[in-house]
C-alpha positions, 0 to 999 in steps of 0.5 A: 080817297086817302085816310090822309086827305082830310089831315092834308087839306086841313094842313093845306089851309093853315099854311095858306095864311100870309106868315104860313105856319111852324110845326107847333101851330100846327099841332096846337091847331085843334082841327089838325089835331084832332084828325091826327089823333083820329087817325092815329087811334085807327093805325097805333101811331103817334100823333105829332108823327103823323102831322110830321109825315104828312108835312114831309110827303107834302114836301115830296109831292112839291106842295109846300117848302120849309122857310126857317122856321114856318112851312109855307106853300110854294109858288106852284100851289098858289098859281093853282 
């Protein structure tokens, strides 16, 4: 299991909602911030860079898309 499936689930689940969300509501959300910065304290990295990375492999793996200006989920997820 990936040291990343928690933070991806929890981003997952705040995108999911009908208007999806932009990077601050994700960094503001105290779930999600509290995972990056767990995470963040056992590799050395920033935390806002972790939540960027995860959106961005997100992305990669056809997950979720950025519609000006929130994230969202793509069709494929919600037909899931």
């Amino acid at each position: 299991m990936s040291q990343y499936a928690k933070l991806d689930a929890l981003i997952l689940e705040r995108i999911a909602g009908p208007n999806g969300a932009t990077f601050t509501e994700l960094q503001a959300n105290s779930e999600v911030a509290d995972e990056a910065a767990r995470i963040g304290e056992a590799t050395g990295r920033v935390d806002w860079r972790i939540i960027d990375g995860r959106l961005q492999t997100l992305r990669k793996q056809g997950l979720i898309r950025f519609w000006r200006p929130v994230w969202k989920l793509t069709e494929r997820v919600r037909a899931a």
